[in-house]
C-alpha positions in Angstrom: -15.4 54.8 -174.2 -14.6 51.4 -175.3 -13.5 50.4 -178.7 -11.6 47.5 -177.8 -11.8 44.5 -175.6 -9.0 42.3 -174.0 -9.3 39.4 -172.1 -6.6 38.6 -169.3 -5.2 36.1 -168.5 -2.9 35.4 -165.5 -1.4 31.8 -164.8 0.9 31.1 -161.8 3.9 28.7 -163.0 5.7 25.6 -161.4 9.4 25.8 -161.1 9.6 23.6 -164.3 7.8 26.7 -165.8 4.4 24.6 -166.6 1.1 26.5 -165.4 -0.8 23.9 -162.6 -4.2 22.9 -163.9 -7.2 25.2 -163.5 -5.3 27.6 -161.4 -5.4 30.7 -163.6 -7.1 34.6 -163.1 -8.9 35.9 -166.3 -11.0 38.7 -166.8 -12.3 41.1 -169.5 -10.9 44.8 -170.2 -12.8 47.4 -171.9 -10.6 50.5 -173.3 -10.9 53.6 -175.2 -7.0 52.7 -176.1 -5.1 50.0 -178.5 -2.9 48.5 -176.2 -0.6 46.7 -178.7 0.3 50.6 -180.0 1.0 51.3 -176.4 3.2 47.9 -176.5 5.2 49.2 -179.5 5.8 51.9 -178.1 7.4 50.7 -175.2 9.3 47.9 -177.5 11.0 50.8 -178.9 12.8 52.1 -176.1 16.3 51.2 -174.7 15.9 48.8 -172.1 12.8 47.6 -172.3 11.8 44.2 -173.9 10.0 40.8 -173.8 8.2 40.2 -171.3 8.6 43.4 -169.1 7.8 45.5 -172.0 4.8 43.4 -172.3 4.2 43.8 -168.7 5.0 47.6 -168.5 2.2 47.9 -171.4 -0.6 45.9 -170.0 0.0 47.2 -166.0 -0.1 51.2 -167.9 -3.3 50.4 -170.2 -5.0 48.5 -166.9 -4.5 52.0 -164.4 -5.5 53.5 -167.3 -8.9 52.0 -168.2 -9.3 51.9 -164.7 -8.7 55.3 -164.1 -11.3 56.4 -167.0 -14.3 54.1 -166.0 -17.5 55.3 -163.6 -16.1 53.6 -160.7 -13.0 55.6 -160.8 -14.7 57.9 -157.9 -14.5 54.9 -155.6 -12.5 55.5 -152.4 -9.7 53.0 -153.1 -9.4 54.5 -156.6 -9.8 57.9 -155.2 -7.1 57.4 -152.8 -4.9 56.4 -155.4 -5.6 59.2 -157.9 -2.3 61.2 -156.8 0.0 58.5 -157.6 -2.1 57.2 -160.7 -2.0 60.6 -162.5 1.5 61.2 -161.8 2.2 57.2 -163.2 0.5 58.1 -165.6 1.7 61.5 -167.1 5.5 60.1 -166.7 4.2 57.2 -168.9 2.8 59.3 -171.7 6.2 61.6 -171.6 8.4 58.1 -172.6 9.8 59.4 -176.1 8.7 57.4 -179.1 11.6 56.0 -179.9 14.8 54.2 -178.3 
């Protein structure tokens, strides 16, 4: 399944905007898909840009990968299926272009 790797980072901000020291959520993300296509994508429709196309692209490609990998039969997951399939069919009908 996995031909590419991204690493994650998440990094709560002051109000100044600076990220506190240390306090930061990373992890590693296998997937089958190339998640800066996926992020093109989404730059290229009305609407959508900087950091919420960004965000739109990473939070699709993460339900994704998590949707195609063994655990995907877990309970929680399982329980989610309904809504993650339906998330993500809507997201693969966005036309290509703006």
């Amino acid at each position: 399944m996995s031909a590419q790797r991204y690493r994650i980072t998440v990094t709560p901000l002051e109000t100044d905007g600076r990220p506190p020291s240390g306090n930061a959520l990373e992890f590693e993300q296998r997937s089958a898909d190339n998640w800066m296509r996926t992020l093109e994508k989404f730059e290229r429709q009305r609407g959508l840009c900087g950091d919420r196309c960004a965000a739109l692209a990473v939070a699709i490609e993460l339900l994704k990968s998590v949707a195609a990998e063994p655990h995907a039969q877990d309970r929680a997951v399982a329980q989610l299926r309904p809504y993650l399939d339906s998330l993500l069919a809507a997201a693969a009908r966005l036309p290509k272009e703006g």
